[in-house]
N, CA, C and O atoms as a CHARMM CRD file, in Angstrom:
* protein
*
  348
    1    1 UNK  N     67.54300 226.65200-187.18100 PROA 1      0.00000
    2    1 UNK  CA    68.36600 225.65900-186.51800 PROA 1      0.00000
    3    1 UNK  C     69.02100 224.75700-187.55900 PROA 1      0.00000
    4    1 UNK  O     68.52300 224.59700-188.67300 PROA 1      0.00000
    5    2 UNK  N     70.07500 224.21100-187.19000 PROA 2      0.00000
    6    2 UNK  CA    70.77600 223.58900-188.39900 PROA 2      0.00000
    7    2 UNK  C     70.06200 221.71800-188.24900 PROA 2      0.00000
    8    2 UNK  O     69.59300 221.18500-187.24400 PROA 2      0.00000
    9    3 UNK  N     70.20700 221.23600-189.39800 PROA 3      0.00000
   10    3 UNK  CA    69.91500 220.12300-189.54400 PROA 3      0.00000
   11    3 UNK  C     71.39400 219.43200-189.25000 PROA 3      0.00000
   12    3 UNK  O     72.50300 219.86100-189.56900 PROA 3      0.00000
   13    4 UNK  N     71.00100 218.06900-188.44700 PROA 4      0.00000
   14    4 UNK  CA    72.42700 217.25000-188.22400 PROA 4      0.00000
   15    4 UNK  C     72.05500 216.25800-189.34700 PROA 4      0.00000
   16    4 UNK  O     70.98600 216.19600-189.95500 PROA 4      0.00000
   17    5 UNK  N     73.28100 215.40900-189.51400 PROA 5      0.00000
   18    5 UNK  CA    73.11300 213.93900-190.02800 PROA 5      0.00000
   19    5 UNK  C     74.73600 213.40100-190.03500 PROA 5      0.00000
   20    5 UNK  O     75.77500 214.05900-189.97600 PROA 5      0.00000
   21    6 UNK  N     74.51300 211.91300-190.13400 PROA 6      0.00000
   22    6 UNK  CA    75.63300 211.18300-190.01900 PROA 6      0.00000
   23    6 UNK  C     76.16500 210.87600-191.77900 PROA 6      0.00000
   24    6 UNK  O     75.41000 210.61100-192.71500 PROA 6      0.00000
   25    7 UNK  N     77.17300 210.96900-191.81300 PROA 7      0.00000
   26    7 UNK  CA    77.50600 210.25300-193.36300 PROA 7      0.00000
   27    7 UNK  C     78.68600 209.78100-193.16700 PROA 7      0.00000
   28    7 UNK  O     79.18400 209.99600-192.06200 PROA 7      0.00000
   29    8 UNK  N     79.41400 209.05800-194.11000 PROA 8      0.00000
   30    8 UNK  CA    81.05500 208.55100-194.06800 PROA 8      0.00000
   31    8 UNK  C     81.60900 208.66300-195.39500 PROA 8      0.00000
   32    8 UNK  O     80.80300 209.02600-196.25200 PROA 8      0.00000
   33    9 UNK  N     82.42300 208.50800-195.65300 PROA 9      0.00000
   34    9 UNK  CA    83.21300 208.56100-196.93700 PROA 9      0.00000
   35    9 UNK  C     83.69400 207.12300-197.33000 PROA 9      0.00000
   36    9 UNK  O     84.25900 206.25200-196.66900 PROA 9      0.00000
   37   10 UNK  N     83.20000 207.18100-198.87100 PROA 10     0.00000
   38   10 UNK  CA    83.45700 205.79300-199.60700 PROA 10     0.00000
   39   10 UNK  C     84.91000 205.43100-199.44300 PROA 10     0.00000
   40   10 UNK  O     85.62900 206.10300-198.70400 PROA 10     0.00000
   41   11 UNK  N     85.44900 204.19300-200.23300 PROA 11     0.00000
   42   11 UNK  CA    86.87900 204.24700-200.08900 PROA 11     0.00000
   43   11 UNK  C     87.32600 204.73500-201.43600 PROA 11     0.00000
   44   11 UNK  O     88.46400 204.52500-201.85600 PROA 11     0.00000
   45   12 UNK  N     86.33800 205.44000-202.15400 PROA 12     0.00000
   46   12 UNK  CA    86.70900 206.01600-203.21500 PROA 12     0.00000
   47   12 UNK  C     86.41800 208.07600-203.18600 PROA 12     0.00000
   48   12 UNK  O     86.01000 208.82200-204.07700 PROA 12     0.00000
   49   13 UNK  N     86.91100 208.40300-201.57100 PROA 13     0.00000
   50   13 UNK  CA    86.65700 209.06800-201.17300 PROA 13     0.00000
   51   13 UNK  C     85.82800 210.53500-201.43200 PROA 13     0.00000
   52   13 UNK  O     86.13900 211.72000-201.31100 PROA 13     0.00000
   53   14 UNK  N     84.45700 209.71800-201.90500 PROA 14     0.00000
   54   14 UNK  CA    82.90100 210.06600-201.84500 PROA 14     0.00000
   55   14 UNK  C     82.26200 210.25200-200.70400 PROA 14     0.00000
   56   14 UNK  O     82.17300 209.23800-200.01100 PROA 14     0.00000
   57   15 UNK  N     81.79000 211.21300-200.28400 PROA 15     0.00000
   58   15 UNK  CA    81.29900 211.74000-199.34400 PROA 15     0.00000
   59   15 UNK  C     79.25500 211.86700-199.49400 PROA 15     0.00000
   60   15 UNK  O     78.94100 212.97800-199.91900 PROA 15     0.00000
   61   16 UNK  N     78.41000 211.23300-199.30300 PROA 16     0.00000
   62   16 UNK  CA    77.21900 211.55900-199.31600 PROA 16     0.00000
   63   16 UNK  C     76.78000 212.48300-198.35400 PROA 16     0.00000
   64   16 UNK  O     77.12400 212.46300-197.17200 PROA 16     0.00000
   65   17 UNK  N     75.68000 213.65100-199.10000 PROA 17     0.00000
   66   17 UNK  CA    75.34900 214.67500-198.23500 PROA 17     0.00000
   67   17 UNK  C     73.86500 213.93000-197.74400 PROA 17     0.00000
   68   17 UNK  O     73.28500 213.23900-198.58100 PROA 17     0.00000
   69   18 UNK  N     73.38000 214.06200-196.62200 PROA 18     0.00000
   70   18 UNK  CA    72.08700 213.37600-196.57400 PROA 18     0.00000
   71   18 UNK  C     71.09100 213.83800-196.98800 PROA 18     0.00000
   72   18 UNK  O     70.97400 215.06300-197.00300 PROA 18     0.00000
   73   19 UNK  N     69.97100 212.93500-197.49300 PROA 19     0.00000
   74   19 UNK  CA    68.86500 213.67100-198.36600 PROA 19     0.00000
   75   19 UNK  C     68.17900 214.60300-197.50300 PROA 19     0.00000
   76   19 UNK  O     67.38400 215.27100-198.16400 PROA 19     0.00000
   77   20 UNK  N     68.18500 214.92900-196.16400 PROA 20     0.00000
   78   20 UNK  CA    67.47400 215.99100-195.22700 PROA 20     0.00000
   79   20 UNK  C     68.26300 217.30400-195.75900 PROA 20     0.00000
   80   20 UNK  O     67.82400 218.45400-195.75400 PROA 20     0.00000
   81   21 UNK  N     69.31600 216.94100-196.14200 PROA 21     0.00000
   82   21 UNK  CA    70.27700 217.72400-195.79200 PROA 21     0.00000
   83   21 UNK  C     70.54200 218.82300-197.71300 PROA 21     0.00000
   84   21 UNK  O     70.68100 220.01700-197.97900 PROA 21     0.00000
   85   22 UNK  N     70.49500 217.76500-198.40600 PROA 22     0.00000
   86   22 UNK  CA    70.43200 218.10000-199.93200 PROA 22     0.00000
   87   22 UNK  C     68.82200 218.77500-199.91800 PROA 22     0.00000
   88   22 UNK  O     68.57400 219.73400-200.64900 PROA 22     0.00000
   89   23 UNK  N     67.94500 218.28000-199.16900 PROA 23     0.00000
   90   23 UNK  CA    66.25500 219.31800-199.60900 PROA 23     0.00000
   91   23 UNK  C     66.41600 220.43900-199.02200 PROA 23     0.00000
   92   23 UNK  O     66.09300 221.51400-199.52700 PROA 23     0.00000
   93   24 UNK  N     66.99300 220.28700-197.76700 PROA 24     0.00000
   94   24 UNK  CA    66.52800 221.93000-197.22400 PROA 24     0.00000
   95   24 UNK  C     67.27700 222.38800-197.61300 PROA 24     0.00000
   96   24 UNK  O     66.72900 223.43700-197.95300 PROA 24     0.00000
   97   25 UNK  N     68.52800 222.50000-197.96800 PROA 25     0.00000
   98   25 UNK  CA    68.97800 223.60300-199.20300 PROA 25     0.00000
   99   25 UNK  C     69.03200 223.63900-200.46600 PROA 25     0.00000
  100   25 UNK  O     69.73800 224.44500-201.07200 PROA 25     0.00000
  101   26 UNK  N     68.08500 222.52600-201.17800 PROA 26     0.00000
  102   26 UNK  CA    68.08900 222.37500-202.77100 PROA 26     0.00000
  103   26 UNK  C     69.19000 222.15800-203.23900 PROA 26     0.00000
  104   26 UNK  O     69.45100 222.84500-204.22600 PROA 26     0.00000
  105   27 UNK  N     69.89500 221.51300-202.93800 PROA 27     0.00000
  106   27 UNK  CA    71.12100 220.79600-203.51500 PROA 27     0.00000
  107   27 UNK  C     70.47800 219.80200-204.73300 PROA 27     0.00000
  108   27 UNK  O     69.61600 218.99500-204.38500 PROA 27     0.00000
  109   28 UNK  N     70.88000 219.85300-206.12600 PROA 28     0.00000
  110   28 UNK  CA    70.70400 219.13100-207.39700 PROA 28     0.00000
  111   28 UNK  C     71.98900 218.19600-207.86800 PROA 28     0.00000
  112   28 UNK  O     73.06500 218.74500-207.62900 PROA 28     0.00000
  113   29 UNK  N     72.04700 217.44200-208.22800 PROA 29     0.00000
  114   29 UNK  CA    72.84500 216.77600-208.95900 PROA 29     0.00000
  115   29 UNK  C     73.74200 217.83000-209.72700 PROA 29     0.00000
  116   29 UNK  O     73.14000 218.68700-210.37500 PROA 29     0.00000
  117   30 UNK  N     75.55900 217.85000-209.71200 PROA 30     0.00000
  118   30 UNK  CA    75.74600 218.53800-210.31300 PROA 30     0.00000
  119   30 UNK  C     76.49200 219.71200-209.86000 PROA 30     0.00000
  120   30 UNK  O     77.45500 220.22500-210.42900 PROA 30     0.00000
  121   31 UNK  N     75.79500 220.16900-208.49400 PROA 31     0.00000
  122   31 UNK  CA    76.42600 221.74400-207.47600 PROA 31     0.00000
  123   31 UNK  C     77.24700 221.22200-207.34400 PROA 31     0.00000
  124   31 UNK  O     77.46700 220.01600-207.22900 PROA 31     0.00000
  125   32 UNK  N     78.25800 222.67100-207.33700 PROA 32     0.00000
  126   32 UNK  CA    79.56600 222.63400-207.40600 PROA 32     0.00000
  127   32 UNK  C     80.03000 223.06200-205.97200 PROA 32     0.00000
  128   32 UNK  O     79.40900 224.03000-205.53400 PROA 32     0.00000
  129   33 UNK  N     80.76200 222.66600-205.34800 PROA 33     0.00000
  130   33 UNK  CA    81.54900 223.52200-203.50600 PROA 33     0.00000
  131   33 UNK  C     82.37300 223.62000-203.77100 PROA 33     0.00000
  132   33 UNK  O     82.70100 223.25800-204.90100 PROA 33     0.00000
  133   34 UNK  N     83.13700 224.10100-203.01700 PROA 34     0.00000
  134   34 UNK  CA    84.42500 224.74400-202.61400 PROA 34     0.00000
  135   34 UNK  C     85.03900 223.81800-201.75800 PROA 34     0.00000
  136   34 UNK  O     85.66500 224.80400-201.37000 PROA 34     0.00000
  137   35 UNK  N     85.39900 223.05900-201.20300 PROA 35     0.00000
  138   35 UNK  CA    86.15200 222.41000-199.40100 PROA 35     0.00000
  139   35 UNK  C     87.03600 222.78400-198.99400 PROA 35     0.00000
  140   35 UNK  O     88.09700 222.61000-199.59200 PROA 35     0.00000
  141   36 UNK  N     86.98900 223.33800-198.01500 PROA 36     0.00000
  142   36 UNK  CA    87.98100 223.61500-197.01500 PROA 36     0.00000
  143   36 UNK  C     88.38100 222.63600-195.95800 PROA 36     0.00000
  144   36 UNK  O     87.45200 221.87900-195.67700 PROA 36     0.00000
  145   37 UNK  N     89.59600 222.39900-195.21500 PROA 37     0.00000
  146   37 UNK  CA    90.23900 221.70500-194.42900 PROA 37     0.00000
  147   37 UNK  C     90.90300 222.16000-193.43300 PROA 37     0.00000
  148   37 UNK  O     92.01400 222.67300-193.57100 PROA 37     0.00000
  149   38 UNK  N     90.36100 222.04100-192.41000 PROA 38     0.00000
  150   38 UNK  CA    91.49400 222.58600-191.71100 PROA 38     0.00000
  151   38 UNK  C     91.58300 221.54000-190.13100 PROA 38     0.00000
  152   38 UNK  O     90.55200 221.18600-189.56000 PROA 38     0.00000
  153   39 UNK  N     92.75200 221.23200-189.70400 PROA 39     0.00000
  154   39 UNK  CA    92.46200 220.51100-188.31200 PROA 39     0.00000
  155   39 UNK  C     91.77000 218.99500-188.40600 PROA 39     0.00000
  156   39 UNK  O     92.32800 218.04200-188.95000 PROA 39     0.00000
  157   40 UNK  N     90.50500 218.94600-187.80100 PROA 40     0.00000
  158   40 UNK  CA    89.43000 218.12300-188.11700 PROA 40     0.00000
  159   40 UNK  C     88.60100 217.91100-188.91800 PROA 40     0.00000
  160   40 UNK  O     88.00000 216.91800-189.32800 PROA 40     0.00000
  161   41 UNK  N     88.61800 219.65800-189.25500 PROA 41     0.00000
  162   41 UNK  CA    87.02000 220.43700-189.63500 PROA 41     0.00000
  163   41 UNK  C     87.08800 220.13900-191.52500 PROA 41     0.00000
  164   41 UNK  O     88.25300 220.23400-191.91200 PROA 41     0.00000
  165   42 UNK  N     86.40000 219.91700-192.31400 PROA 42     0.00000
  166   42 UNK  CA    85.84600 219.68100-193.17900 PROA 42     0.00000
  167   42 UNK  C     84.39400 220.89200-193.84600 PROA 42     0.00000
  168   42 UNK  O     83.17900 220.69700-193.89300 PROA 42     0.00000
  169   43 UNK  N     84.95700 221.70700-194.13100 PROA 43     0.00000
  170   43 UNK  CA    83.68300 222.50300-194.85600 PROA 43     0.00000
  171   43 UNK  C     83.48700 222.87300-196.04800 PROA 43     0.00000
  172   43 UNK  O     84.41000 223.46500-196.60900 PROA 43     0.00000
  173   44 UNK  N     82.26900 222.63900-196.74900 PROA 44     0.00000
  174   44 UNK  CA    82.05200 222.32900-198.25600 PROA 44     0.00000
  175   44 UNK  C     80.92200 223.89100-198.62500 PROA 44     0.00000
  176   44 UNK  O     79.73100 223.88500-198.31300 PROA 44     0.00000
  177   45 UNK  N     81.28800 224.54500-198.99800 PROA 45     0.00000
  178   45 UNK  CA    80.49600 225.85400-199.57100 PROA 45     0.00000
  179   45 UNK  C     79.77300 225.66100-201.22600 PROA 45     0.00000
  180   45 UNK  O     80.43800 225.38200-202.22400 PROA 45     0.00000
  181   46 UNK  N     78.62600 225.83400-201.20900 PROA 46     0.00000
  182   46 UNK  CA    78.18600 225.85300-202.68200 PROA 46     0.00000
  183   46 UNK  C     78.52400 226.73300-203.41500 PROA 46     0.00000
  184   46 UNK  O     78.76800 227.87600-203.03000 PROA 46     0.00000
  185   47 UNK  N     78.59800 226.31000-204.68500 PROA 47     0.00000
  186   47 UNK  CA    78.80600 227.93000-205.65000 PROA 47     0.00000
  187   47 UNK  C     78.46400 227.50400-207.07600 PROA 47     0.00000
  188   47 UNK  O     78.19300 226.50000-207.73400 PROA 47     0.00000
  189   48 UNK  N     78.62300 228.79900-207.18700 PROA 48     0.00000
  190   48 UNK  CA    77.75400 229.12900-208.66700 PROA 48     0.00000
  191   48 UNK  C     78.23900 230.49700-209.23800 PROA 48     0.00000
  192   48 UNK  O     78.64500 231.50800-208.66400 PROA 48     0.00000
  193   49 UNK  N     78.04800 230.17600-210.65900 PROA 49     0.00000
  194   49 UNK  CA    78.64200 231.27500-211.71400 PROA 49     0.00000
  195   49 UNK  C     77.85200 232.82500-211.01000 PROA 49     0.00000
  196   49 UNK  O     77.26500 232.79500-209.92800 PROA 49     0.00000
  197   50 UNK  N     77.96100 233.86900-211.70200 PROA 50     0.00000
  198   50 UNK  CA    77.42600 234.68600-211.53900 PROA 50     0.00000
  199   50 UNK  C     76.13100 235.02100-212.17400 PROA 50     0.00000
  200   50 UNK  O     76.22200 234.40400-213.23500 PROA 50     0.00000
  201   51 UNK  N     74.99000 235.61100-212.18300 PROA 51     0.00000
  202   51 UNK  CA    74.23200 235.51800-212.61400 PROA 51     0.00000
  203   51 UNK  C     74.30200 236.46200-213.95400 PROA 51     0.00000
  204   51 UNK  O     75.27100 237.18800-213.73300 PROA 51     0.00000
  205   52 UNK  N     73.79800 236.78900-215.14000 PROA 52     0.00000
  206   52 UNK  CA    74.30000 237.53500-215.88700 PROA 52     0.00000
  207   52 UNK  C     74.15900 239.21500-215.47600 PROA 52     0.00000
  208   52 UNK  O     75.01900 239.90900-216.01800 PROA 52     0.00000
  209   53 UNK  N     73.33400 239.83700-214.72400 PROA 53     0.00000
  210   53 UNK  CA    73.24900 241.27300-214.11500 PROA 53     0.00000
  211   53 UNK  C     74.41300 240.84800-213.24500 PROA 53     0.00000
  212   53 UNK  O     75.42300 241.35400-213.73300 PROA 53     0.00000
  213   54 UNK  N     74.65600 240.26900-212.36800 PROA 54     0.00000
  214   54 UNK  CA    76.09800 240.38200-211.76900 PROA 54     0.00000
  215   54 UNK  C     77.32000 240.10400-212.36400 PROA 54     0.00000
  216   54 UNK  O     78.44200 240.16300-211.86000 PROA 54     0.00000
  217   55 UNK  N     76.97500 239.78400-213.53200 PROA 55     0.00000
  218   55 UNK  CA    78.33600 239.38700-214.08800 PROA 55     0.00000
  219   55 UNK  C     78.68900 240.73300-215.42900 PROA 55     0.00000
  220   55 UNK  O     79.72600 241.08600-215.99200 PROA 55     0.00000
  221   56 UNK  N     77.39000 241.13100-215.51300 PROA 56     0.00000
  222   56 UNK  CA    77.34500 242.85200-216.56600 PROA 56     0.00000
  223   56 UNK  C     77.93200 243.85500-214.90100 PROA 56     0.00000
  224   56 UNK  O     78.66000 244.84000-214.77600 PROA 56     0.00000
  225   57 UNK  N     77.43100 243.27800-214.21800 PROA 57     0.00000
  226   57 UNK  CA    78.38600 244.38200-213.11200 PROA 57     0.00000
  227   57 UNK  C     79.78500 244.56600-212.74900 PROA 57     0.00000
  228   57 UNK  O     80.42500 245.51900-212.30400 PROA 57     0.00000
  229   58 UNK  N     80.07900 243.30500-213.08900 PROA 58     0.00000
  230   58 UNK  CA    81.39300 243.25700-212.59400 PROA 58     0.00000
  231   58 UNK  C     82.17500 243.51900-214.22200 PROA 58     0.00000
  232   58 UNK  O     83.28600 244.04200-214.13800 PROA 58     0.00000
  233   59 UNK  N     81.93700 243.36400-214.91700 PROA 59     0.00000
  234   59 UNK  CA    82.63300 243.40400-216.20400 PROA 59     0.00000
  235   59 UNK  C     82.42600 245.85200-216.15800 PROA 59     0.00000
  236   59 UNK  O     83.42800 246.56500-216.20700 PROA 59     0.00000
  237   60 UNK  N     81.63400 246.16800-216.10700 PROA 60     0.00000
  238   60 UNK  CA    81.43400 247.25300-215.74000 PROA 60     0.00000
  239   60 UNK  C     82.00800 247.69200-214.59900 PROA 60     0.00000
  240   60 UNK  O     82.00100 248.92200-214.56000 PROA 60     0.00000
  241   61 UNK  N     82.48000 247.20700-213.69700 PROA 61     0.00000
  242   61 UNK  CA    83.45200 247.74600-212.65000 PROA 61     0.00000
  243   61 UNK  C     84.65200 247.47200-213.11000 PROA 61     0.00000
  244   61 UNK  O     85.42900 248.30100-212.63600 PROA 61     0.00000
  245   62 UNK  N     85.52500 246.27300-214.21000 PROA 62     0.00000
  246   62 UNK  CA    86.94600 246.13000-214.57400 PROA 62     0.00000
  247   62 UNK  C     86.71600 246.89900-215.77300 PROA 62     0.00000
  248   62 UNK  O     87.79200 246.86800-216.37100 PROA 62     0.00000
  249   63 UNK  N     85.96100 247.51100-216.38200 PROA 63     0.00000
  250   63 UNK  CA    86.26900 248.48800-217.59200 PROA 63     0.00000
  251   63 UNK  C     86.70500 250.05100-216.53300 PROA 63     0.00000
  252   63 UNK  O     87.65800 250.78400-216.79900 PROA 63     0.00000
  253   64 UNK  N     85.99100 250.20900-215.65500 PROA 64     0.00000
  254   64 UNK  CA    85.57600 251.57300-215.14000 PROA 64     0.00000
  255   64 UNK  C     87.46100 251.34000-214.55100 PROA 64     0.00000
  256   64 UNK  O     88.24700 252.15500-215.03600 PROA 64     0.00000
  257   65 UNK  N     87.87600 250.58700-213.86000 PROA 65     0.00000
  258   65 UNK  CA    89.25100 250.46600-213.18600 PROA 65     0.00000
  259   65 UNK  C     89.85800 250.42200-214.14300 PROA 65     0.00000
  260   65 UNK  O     90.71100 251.28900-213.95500 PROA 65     0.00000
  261   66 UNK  N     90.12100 249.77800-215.59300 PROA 66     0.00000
  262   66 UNK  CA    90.69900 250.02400-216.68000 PROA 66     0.00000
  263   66 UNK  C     90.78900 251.15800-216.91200 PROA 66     0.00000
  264   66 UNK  O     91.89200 251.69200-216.80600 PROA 66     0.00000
  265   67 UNK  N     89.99500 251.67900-217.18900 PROA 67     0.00000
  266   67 UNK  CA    90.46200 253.74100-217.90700 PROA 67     0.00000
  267   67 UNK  C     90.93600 254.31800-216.53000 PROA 67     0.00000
  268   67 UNK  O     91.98600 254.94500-216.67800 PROA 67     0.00000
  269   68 UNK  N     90.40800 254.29700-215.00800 PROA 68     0.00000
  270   68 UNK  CA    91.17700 254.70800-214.35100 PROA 68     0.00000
  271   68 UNK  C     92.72800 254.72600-214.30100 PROA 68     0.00000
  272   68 UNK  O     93.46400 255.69500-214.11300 PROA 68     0.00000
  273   69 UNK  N     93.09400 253.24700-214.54200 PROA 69     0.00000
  274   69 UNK  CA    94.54200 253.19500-215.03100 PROA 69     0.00000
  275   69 UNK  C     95.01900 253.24700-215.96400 PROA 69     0.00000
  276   69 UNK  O     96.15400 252.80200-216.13800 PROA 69     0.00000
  277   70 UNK  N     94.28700 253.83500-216.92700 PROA 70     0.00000
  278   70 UNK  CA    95.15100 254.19600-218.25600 PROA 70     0.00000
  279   70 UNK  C     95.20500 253.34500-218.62600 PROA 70     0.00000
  280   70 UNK  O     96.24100 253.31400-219.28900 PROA 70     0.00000
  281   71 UNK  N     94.49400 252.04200-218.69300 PROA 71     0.00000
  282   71 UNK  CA    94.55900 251.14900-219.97500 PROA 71     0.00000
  283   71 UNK  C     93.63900 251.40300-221.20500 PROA 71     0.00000
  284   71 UNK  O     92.51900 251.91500-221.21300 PROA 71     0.00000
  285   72 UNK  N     94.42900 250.89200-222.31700 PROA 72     0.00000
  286   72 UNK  CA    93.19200 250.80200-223.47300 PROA 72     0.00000
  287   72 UNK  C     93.34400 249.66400-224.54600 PROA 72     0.00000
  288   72 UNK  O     94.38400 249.08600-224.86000 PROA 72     0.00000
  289   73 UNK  N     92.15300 249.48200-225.01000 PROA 73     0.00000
  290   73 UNK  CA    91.89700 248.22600-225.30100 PROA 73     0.00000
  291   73 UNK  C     93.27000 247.43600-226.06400 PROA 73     0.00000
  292   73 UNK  O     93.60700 246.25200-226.06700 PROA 73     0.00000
  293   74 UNK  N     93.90200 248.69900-226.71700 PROA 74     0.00000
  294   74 UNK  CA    95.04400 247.81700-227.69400 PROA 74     0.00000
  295   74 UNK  C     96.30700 247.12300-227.21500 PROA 74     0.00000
  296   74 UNK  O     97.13700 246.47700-227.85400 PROA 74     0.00000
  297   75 UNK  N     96.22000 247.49400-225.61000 PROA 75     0.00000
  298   75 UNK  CA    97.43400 247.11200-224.29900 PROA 75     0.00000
  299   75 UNK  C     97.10600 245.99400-223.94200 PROA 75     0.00000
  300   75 UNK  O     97.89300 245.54600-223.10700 PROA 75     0.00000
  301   76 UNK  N     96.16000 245.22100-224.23700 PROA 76     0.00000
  302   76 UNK  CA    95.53700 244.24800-223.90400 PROA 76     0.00000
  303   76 UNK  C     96.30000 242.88000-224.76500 PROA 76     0.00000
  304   76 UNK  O     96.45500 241.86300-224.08800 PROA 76     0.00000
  305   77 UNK  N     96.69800 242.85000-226.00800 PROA 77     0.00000
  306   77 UNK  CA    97.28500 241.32800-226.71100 PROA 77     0.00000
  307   77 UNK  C     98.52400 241.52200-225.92400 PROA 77     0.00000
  308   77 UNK  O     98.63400 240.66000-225.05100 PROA 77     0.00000
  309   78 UNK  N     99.67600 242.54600-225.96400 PROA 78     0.00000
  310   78 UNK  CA   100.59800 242.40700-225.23000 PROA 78     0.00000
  311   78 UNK  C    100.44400 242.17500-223.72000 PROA 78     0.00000
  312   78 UNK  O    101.30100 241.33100-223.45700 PROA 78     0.00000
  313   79 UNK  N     99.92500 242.42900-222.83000 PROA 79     0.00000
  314   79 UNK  CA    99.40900 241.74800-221.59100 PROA 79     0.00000
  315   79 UNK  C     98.76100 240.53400-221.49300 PROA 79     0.00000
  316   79 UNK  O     98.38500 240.12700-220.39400 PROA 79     0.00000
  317   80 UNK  N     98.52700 239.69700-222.84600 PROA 80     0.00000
  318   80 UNK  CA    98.33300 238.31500-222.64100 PROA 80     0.00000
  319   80 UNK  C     99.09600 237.80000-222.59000 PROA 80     0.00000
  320   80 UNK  O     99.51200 237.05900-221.70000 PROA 80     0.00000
  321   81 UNK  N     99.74600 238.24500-224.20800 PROA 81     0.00000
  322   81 UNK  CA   101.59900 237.56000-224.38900 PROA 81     0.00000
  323   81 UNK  C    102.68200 237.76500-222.86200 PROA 81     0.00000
  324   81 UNK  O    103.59200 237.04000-222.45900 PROA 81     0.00000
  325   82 UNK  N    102.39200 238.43000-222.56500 PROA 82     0.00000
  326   82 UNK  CA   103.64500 238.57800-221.11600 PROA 82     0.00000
  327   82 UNK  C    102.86100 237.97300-220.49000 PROA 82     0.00000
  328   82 UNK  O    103.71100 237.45200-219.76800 PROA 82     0.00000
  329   83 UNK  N    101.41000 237.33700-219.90900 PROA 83     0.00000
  330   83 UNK  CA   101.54100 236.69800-218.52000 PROA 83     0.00000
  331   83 UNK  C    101.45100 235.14400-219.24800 PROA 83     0.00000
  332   83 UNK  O    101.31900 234.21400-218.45300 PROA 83     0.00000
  333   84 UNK  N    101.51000 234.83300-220.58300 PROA 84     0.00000
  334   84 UNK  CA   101.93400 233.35100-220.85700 PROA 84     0.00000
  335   84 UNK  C    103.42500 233.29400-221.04400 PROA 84     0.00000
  336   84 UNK  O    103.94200 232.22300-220.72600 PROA 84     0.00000
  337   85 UNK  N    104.23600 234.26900-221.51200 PROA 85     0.00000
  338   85 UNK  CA   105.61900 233.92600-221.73500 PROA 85     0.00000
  339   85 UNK  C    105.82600 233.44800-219.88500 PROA 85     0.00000
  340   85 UNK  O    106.55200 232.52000-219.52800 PROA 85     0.00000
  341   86 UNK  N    105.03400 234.29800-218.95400 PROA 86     0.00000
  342   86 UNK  CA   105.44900 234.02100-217.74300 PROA 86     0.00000
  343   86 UNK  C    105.25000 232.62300-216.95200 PROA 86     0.00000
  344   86 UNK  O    105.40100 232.48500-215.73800 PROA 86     0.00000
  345   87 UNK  N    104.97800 231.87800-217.63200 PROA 87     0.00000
  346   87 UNK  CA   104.29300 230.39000-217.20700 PROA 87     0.00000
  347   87 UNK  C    105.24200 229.25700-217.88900 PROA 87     0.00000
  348   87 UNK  O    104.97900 228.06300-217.74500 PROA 87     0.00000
């Protein structure tokens, strides 16, 4: 069941999460969210880096899509230089 609580926003538009609310999901000083807006609605998602096995996974899935497309490593300085000339 979800936990309720009341909070308001500072006029330095600070938002406190309530301490019921920061224990039962271990919220620390520091977590980072996401917020979304939409309408009324206000929703704040936690997040976090990847862990390093998920992040050796995913670096292992953009090599594996790399050679699928025929890239190789030396295509790579010129594909930096073109997406900063593009900015």
């Amino acid at each position: 069941m979800s936990t309720l609580a009341t909070t308001k926003m500072s006029s330095k538009g600070q938002v406190v999460i309530p301490e019921k609310i920061r224990t039962k999901l271990g919220l620390k000083p520091g977590t980072q969210f996401i917020a979304v807006g939409e309408g009324d609605v206000v929703i704040f998602k936690k997040i976090a880096p990847p862990s390093f096995e998920d992040f050796d996974a995913l670096i292992a899935e953009a090599r594996k899509r790399a050679r699928q497309a025929g890239l190789r490593r030396s295509d790579i300085p010129a594909a930096v230089r073109d997406v900063r000339r593009a900015r």
